[in-house]
C-alpha positions in Angstrom: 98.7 89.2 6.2 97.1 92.8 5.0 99.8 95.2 3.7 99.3 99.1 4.4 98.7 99.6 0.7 95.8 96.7 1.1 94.1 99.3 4.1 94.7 102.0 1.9 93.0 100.7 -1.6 90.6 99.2 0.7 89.5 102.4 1.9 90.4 104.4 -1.4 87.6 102.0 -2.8 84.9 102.9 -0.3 85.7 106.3 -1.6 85.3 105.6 -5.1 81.7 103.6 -3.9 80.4 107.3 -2.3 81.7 109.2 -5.5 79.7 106.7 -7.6 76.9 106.8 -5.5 76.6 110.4 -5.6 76.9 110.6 -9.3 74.1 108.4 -9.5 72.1 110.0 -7.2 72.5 113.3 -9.3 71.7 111.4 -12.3 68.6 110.6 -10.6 67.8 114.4 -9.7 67.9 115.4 -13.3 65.1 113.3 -14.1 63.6 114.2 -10.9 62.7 110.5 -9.2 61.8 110.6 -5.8 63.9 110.0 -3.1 63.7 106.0 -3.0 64.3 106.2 -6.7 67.7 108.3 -6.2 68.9 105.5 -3.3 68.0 102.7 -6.0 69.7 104.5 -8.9 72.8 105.1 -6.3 73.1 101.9 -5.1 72.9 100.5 -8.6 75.5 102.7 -9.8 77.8 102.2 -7.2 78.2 98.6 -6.9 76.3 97.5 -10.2 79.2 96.4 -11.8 80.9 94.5 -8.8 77.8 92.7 -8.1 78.3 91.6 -12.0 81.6 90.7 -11.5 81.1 88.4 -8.5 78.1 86.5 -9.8 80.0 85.7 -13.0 82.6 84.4 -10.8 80.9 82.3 -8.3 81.8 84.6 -6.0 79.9 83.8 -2.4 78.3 85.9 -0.4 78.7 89.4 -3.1 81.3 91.6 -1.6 78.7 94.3 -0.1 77.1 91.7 2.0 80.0 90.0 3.1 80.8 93.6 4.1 78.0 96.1 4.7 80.0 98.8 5.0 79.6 99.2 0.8 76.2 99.8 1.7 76.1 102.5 4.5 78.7 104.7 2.4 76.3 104.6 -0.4 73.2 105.5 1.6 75.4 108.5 3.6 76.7 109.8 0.1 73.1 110.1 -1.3 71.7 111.5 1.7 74.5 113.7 1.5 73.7 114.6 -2.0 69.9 115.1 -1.0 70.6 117.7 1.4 73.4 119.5 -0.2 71.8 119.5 -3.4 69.4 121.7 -2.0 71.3 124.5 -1.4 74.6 124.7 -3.5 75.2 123.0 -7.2 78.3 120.5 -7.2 80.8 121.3 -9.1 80.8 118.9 -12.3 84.9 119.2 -13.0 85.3 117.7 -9.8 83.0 115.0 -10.0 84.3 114.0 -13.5 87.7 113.6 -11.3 86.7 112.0 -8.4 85.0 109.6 -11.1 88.3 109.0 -12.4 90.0 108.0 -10.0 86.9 106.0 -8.8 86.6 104.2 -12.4 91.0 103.2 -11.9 90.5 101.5 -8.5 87.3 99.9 -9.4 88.6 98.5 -12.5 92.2 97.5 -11.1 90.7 95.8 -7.8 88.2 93.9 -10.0 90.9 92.9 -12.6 92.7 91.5 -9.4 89.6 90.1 -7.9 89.0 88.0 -11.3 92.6 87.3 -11.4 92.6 85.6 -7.8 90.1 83.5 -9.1 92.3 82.0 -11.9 90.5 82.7 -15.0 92.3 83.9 -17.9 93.5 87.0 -18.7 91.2 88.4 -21.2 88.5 87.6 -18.6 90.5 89.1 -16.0 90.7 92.2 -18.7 86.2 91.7 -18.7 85.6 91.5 -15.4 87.8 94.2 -14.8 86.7 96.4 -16.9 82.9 94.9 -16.1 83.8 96.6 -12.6 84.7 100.1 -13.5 82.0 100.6 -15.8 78.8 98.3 -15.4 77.1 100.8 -12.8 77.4 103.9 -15.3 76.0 101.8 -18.1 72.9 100.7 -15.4 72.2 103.9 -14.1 72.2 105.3 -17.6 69.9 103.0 -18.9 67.6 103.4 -15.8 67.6 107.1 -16.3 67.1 106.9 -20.3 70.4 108.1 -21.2 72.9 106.4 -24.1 75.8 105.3 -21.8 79.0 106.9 -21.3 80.8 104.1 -23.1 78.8 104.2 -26.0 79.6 107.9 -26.6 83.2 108.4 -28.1 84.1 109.0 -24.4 87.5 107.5 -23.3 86.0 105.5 -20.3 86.1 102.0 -20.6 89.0 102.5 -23.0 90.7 103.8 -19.7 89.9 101.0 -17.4 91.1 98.2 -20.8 94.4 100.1 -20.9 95.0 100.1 -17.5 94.2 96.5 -16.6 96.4 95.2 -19.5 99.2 97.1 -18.3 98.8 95.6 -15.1 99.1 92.3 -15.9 102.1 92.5 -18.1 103.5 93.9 -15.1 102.8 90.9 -13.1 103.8 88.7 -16.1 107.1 89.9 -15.9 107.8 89.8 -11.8 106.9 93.2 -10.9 105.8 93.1 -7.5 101.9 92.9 -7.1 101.5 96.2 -5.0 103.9 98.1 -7.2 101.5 96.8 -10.3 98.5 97.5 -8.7 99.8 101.2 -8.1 101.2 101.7 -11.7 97.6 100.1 -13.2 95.7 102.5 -11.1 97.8 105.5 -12.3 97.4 104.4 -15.6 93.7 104.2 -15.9 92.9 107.2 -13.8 95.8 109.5 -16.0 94.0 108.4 -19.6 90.6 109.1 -17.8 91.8 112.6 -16.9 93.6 113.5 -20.1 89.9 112.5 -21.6 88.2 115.5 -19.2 91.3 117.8 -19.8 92.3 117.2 -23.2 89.8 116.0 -24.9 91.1 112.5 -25.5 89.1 110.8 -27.8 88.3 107.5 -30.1 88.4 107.9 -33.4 84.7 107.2 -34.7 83.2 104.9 -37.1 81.0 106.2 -39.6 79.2 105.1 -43.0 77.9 107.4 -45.0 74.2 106.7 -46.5 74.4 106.1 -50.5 72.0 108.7 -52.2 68.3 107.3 -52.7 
């Protein structure tokens, strides 16, 4: 039987397919694609890395065509962006927040969705994290960018933390909407503290010898 909280991540997560979509869609504008190219790069970025996730599982039909409604949030967030675009400049703090919160549920539903599907936990942990990140990484590499990950960022750092803390939750009883709310708080409050404070990975780094 669906739960309130179900309704309400079920939504939150169309939410979190628009924000993606629209950060892909500006990604797009800054290399100046045409219009076809900023749908591709938004629907790409949006559901890139549950599309990933399902294939690896087995998963039949992929989520977005077993529910189209993935797909006509994308294409009314990018149209959105087209035409607003045009006349005002989005503000890029609250993007980068929206994209947090995006990046929790994405990753927490998919380390869920994996979950369902009995695999173990460390692929739970992948295909989670496989969720929250695999668009970004796609529409970077489309639009000739190193990806987010790649780039000291805490990102997928975020979405590993998260997921683990999750399922030691459910290891030890905690009730799986409680879980799923403390996981998504998790990710999403590392992902902000990134924006805000500036928290980072320590880099690795060899120094050349002297010719």
């Amino acid at each position: 039987m669906e739960t309130e909280l179900t309704r309400i991540l079920y939504f939150a997560d169309l939410a979190g397919v628009a924000v993606f979509a629209i950060s892909g869609a500006l990604a797009a504008g800054r290399k100046s694609l045409d219009w076809l190219g900023v749908l591709v790069i938004s629907v790409v970025t949006a559901i890139g890395g549950g599309t990933i996730r399902d294939m690896l599982l087995g998963r039949q039909p992929v989520f977005w065509i077993e529910d189209p409604a993935y797909l006509y949030v994308i294409f009314t967030a990018t149209f959105i962006t087209l035409f607003f675009s045009r006349y005002r400049k989005l503000p890029q703090r609250f993007l980068l927040i929206a994209d947090a919160f995006g990046l929790a549920l994405f990753a927490i539903l998919g380390a869920g969705i994996a979950e369902s599907a009995g695999v173990e936990w460390i692929i739970v942990v992948i295909l989670g994290t496989m969720t929250g990140v695999a668009g970004g990484i796609l529409r970077d590499v489309l639009t000739n960018e190193i990806p987010l990950i790649l780039r000291r960022d805490f990102y997928a750092t975020a979405a590993i933390t998260g997921i683990l803390v999750y399922l030691v939750l459910k290891y030890f009883g905690i009730d799986d909407d409680l879980a799923t709310g403390i996981g998504i708080l998790c990710v999403a409050s590392l992902r902000l503290a990134a924006i805000f404070k500036g928290l980072r990975l320590p880099l690795f780094q060899i120094d050349e010898e002297p010719s």
